[in-house]
N, C-alpha and C positions, 0 to 999 in steps of 0.2 A: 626201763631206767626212769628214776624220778625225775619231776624237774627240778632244776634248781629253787632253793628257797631264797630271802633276799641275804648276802654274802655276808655275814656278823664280823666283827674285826676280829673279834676272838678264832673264827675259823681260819680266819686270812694270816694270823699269827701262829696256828697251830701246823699251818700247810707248811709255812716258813722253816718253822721245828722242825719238820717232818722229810722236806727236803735237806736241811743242814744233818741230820744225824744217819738219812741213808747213805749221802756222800763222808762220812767218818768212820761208817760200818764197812763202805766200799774199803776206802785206806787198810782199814785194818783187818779185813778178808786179803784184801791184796798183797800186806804185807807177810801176815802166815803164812799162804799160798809159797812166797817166796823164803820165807826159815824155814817150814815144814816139808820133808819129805827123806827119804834113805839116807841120802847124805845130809846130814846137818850142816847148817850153819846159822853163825848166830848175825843179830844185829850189828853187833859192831861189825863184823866181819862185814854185812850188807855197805854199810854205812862208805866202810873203806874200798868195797869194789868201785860202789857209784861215785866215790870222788877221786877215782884214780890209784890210790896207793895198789902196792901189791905184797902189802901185810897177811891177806887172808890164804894167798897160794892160786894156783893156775888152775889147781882142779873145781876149786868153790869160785874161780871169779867167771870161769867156765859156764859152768852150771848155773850160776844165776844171769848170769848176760845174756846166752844162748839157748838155754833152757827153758830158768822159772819164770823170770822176768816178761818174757815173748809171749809166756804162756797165761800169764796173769792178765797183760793187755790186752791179747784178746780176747779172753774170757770174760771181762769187762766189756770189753765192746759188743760181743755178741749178746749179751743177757741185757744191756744197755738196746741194741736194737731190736729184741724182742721185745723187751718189757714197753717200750715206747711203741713200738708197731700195734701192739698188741691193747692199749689205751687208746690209740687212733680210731682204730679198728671199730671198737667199743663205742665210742665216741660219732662215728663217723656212719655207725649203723644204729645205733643205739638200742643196741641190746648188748645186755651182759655178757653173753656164749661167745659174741664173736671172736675169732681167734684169727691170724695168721692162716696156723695151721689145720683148721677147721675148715676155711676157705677153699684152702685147697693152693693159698701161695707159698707157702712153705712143702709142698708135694710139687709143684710145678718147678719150683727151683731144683728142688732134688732130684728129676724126672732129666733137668737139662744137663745139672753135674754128673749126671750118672751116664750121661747120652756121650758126654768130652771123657768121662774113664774109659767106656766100656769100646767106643768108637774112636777115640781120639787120635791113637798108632796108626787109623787107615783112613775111613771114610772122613774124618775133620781133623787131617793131620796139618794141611794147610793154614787154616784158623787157630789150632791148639798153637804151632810154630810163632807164628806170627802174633799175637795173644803173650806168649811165654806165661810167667806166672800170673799175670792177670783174668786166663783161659775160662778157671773154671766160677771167680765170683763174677767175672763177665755172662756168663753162659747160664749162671746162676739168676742172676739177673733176670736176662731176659726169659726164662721158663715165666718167671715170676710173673713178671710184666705181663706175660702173654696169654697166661691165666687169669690174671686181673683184668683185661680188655675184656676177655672172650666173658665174664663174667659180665662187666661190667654193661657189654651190648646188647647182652641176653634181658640187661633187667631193665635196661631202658624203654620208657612207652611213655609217647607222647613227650618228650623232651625231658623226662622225669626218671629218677630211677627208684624202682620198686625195691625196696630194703628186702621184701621177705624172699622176692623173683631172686638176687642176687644172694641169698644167704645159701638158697637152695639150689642153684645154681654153683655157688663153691661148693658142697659136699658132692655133687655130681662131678666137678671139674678131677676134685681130690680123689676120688673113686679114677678117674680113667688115666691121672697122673701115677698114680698106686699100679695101674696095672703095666703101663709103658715101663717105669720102673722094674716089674718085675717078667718083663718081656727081656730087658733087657739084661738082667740077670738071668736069664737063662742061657742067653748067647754068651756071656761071660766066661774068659779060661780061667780055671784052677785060679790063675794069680789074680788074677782082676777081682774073681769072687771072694777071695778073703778081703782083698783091699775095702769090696763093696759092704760086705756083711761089717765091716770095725765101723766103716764110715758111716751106715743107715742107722747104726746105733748111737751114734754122737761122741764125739771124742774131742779132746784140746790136745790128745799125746803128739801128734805133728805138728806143734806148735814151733815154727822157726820166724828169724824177720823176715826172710824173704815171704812167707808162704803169707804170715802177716798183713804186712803193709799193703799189699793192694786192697783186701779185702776191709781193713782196718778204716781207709782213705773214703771208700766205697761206703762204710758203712754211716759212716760220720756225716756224709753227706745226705744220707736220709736220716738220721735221727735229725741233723740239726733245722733239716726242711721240716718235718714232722712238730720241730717246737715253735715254731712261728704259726700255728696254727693253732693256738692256744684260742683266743678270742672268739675265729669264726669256729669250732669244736661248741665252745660254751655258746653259741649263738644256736646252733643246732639243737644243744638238748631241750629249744622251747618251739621243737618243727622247723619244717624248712618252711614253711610259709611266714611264720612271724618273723626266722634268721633274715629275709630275704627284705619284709619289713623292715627288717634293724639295720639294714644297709648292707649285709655279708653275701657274697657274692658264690650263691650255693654250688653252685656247677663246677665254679676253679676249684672251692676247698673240696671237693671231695674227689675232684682229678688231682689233685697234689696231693691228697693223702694217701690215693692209692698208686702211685708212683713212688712216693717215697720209701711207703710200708713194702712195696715188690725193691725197691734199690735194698733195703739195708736189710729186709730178713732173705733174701737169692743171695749177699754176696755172705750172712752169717752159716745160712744152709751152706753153701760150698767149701767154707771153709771148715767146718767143724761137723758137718750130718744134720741127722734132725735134730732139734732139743725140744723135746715138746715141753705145753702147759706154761712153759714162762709167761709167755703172751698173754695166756687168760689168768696164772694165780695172782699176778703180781700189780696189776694196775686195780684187781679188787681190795689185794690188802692198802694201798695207799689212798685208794678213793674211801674205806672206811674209816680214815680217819682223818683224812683231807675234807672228806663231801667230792661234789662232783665236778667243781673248779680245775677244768686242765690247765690252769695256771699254774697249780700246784700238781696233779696228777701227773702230768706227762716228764716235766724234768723228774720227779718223784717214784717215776714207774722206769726211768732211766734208770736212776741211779739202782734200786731196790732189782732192779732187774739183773744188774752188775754182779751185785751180792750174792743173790741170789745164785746164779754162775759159778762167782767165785767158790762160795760154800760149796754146792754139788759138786763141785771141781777137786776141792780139799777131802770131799767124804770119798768120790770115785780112789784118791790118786792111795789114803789110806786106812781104809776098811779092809781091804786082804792085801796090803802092801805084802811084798815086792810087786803084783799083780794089780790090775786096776782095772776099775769097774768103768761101764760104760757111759758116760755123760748123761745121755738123753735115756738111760734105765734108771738113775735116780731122779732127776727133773720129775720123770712121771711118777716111781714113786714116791712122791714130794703132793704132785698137782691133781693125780685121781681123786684120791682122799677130797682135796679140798672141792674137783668138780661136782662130785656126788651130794656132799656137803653144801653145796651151790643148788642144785636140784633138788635137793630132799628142804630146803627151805624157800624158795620160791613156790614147791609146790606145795606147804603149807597156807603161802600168800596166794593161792587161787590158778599158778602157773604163771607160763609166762604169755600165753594168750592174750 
């Protein structure tokens, strides 16, 4: 990753831009999201759910209170806490590739939701009870976290942490969460198994408040941690020894980053599967036209991250409507393309050596 050049106004005005129209792009992904689908309905009809009247009927005030609506918000917040995770991430290793799910913290989440389906009726019926809906972005969570330490210990030497020890270190981590995962679909019954197979694929179709709001509460809490990390992020991309110079206090921000980025992509993994590649497409397209300013990146990779969501959300629910495609199978086919595309021009520029 470059370092920063010195910040031009015209950049600082163009990041401005750039966050104003992803959050305008989010509205009105989110609003489609909520006309488009089998049953129509129109704006107004919207307009009149949300302020009460009951001009549109029970079946459409239905369907968008309980259904589209639920389904929207967290489809935004999920792609919101990827695409932020996933600029942290970036930011915080500095290098381009880094991902979430690369890591191996989005495998470790998934590794823990899959442990509360497949286990939760017997061996963790005590905790799922007691938990209730908060069970599985709890459990989520902490997979995350837990791969994130064990990563994080590994790369540690000399009170320092080795960027390259912990990169390599998550792809190891992801490799033995991939396998526990599918240990644990194997002890899976009949009904667990399909539950498991919708879920690894990524979906928003169980999208209700309830299932919602914990996860939603949960995730907001690491995005909005992850955005106060704006300054010491930009401190880092000039090493940790000059950040450290500059006054930025290397050791907190990169233990709050990877807290945050394990809170909000465990509680988006449990709630919706995997989604891959958000993490990595979307903090690129907004640093190419930001620069490398997470002042403008990170709220910027939020927002675009949302969209982003949203869209894949809109293609899954009608591309072979009545039927619908799997979330996290268009995300990738979305983000390959662009990773290869990633690699085939870096390794123009010499690699990433």
């Amino acid at each position: 990753m470059n370092k920063p050049k010195v910040n031009p106004t015209r950049r600082t005005a163009r990041g401005r831009v750039v966050v104003l129209s992803c959050g305008v792009l989010a509205l009105v992904f989110g609003v489609l999201g909520i006309l488009l689908g089998p049953l129509k309905v129109s704006l107004p009809d919207v307009l009149a759910i949300l302020t009460g009247s009951d001009i549109a009927g029970q079946v459409k005030t239905g369907v968008v209170l309980n259904i589209r609506l639920p389904r929207m918000v967290l489809g935004f917040a999920v792609g919101a806490s990827l695409g932020v995770s996933g600029a942290a991430m970036q930011g915080f290793f500095r290098n381009p590739l880094a991902d979430p799910a690369l890591i191996g913290v989005s495998a470790g989440g998934a590794l823990a939701a899959v442990a509360v389906i497949v286990l939760g009726g017997a061996v963790l019926s005590g905790l799922t009870e007691a938990l209730g809906s908060f069970a599985l972005p709890v459990a989520a969570f902490f997979g995350s976290l837990v791969i994130v330490f064990l990563i994080y210990r590994l790369a540690m030497q000399e009170g320092r942490v080795i960027v390259a020890t912990m990169l390599l270190a998550g792809v190891a981590a992801n490799s033995l969460a991939v396998s526990g995962i599918g240990y644990l679909t194997f002890l899976a019954d009949d009904t667990q198994l399909r539950d498991l197979t919708f879920w690894t694929l990524g979906s928003l179709g169980g999208a209700t408040w309830d299932r919602a709001v914990p996860a939603i509460a949960l995730m907001a809490i690491g995005v909005a941690g992850i955005l106060t990390l704006a300054r010491p992020l930009n401190s880092l991309l000039f090493g940790e020894a000059d950040a450290a110079a500059l006054g930025t206090n290397v050791e907190r921000t990169k233990r709050l980053a990877a807290l945050c980025t394990a809170l909000s992509v465990g509680a988006a993994t449990a709630v919706c599967g995997v989604i891959g590649f958000v993490g990595l497409v979307v903090p690129h397209l907004v640093r190419l036209v930001t620069g490398p300013d997470h002042r403008f990146v990170l709220p910027g990779s939020a927002l675009l991250g949302g969209v982003l969501v949203l869209g894949a959300d809109l293609v899954a629910r009608l591309a072979v409507s009545p039927a619908e495609l799997p979330l996290g199978v268009v995300t990738s086919v979305l983000g390959a393309p662009f990773f290869f595309w990633l690699l085939l021009r870096d390794k123009k520029r010499g690699g990433f050596g």
